[in-house]
C-alpha positions as CSV (number, residue, x, y, z in Angstrom):
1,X,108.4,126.7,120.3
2,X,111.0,127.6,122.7
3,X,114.5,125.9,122.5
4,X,114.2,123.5,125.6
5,X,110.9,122.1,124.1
6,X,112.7,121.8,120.5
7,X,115.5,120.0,122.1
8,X,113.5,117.4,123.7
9,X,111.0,117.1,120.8
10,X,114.0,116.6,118.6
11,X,115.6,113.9,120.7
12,X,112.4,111.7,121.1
13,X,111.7,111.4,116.9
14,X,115.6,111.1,116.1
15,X,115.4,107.8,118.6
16,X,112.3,106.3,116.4
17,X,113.6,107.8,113.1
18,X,116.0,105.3,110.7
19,X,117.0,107.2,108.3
20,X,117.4,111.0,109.5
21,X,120.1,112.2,112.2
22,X,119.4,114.6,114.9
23,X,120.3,117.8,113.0
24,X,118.6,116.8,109.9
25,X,115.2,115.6,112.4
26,X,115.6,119.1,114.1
27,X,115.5,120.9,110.6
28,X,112.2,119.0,109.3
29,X,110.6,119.8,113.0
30,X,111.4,124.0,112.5
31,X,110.0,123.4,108.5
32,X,106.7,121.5,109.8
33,X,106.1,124.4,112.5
34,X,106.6,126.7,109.9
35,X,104.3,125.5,107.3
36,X,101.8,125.0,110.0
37,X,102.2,128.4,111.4
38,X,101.5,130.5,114.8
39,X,99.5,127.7,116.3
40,X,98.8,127.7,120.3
41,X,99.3,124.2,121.5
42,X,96.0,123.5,123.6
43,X,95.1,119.9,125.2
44,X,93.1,117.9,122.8
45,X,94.1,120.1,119.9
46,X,96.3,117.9,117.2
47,X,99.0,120.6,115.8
48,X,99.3,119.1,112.0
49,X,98.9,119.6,108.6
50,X,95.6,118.4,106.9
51,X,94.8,116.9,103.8
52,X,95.2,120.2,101.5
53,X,98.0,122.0,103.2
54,X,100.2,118.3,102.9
55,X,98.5,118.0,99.1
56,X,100.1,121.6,98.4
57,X,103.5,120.4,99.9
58,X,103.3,117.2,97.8
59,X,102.6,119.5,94.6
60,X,105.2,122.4,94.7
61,X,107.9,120.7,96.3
62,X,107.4,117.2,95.0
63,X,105.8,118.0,91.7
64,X,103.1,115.3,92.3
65,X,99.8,116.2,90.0
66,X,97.5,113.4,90.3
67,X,94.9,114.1,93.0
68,X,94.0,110.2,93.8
69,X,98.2,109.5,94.2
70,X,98.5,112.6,96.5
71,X,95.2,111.5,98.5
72,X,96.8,107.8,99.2
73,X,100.1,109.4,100.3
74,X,98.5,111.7,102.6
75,X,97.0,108.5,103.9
76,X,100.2,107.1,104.3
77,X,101.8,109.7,106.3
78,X,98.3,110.2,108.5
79,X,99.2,106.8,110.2
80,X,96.3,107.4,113.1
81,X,94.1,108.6,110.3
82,X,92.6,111.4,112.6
83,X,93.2,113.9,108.8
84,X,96.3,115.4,109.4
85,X,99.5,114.7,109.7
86,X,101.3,115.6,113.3
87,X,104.8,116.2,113.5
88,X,105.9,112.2,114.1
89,X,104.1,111.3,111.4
90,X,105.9,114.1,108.9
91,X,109.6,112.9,110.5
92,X,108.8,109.2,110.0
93,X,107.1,109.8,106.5
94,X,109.8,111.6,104.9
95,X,112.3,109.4,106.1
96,X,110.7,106.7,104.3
97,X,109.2,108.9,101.2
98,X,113.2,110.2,100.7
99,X,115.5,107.9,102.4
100,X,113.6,104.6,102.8
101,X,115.0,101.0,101.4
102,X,113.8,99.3,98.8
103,X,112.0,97.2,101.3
104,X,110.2,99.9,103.2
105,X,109.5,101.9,99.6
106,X,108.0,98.4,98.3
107,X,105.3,98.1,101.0
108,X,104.7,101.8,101.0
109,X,104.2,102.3,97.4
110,X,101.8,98.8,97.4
111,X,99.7,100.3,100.1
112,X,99.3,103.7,98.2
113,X,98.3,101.2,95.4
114,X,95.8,99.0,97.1
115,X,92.9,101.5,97.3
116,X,90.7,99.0,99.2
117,X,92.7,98.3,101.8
118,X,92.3,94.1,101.1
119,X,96.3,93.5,100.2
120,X,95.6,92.9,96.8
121,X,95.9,95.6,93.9
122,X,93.0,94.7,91.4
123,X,92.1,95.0,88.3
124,X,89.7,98.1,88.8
125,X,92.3,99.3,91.1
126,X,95.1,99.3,88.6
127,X,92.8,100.5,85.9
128,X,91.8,103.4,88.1
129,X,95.3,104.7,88.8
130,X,96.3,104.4,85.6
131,X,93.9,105.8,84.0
132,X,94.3,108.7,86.2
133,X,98.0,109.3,85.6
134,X,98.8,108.7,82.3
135,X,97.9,111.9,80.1
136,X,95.1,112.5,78.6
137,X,95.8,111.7,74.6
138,X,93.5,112.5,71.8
139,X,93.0,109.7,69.7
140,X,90.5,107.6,67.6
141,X,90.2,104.6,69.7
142,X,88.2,105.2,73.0
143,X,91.1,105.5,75.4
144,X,89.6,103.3,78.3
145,X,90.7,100.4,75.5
146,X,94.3,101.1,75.9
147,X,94.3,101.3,79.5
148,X,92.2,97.9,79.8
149,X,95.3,96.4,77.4
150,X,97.6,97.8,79.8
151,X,96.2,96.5,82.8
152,X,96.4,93.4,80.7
153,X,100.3,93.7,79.9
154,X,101.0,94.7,83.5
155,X,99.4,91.8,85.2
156,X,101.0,89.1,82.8
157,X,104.4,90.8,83.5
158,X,103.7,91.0,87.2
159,X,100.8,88.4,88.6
160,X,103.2,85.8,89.2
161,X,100.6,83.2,90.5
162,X,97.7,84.3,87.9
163,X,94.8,85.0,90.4
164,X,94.6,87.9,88.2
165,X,95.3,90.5,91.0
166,X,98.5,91.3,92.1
167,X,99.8,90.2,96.1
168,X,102.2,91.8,98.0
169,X,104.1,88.9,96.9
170,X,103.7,89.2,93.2
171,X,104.5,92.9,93.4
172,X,107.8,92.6,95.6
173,X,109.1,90.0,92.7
174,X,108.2,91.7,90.0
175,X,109.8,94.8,91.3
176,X,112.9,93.1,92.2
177,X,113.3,91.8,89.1
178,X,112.9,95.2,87.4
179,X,112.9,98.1,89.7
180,X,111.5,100.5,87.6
181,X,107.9,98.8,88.6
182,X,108.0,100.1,92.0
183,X,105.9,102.9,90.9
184,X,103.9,101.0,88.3
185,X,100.5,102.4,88.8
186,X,101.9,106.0,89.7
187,X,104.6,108.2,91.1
188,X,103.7,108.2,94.7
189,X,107.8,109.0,95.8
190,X,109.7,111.7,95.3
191,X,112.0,112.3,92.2
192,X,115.8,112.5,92.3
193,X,116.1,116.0,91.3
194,X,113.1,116.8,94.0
195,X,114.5,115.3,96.7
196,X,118.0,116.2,96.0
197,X,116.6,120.4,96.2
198,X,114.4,119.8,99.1
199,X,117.2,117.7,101.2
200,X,119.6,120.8,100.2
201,X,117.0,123.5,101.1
202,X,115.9,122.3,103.9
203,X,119.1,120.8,106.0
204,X,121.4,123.6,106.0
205,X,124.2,124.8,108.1
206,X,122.7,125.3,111.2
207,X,123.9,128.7,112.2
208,X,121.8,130.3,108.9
209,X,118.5,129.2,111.2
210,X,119.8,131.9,113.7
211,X,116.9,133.9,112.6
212,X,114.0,131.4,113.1
């Protein structure tokens, strides 16, 4: 991409981007073009990254394991859901998957949560996700049991009107009461130590990208 083009393309996304300035936007566009590669931009063609080039991203860099968590944030970033994700939609996610507020993180991480798409989280849902993140452990008791008790314990700490699935509503006052919950069902955001060696990899002094 030629430097005019970058220019423009950087200007555009750091107007609809809230949490990353121009020279940190311009950075993240040179990285996406990069882990996309030599592409030739033709009409009609989207330029993006699909479902198992973002899945590697989210596992090396963000040390995400758990294959349903890493499908639901693809889906969040892949906001025209046309499987990949174009370069808007890899400013705008990042700037909420690293920089977002509480807020923003709150309805993102529900929505990775609410497999179904209805704006609850249910029982099966919760019992799904957990069951797929919580290691494996070797035991007597069949462990479906203890994951069925959790789902228990979970909902009586959060299910604030006791419909016995958890609302948008429930969820934001649960997790404002304790914010560790905002990942309840799954670490679907970045950890500090993550974030802090991607954020210092990839927004660097600018005259070191003389080369790209």
């Amino acid at each position: 991409m030629n430097r005019k083009k970058l220019q423009k393309l950087t200007d555009t996304l750091t107007k609809n981007c809230k949490h990353f300035n121009k020279f940190e936007v311009g950075c993240l566009i040179k990285l996406f073009y990069n882990l996309v590669g030599d592409v030739v931009e033709r009409p009609g063609v989207v330029i993006g990254l699909d479902r198992n080039s973002f899945r590697n991203i989210l596992h090396v860099t963000f040390a995400m394991t758990d294959d349903m968590i890493m499908d639901r944030v693809f889906r969040g970033f892949d906001k025209d859901n046309d499987g990949c994700v174009n370069v808007s939609e890899w400013i705008n996610g990042l700037s909420l998957f690293l920089r977002g507020s509480l807020e923003e993180k709150m309805r993102y991480c529900f929505e990775v949560f609410d497999l179904n798409g209805d704006g609850f989280i249910s029982k099966e849902e919760m019992f799904h996700l957990l069951k797929n993140s919580l290691l494996k452990q070797p035991s007597e008791e069949d462990p479906d049991e203890g994951i069925k008790d959790l789902v228990e314990t979970t909902l009586k700490k959060m299910d604030h009107d006791h419909d016995g699935k958890l609302s948008f509503a429930d969820y934001e006052q649960a997790v404002r009461e304790e914010t560790l919950l905002l990942e309840a069902f799954g670490p679907c955001l970045p950890d500090p130590k993550s974030q802090m060696e991607f954020e210092a990899q990839v927004f660097k002094d600018p005259n070191e990208f003389s080369d790209m």
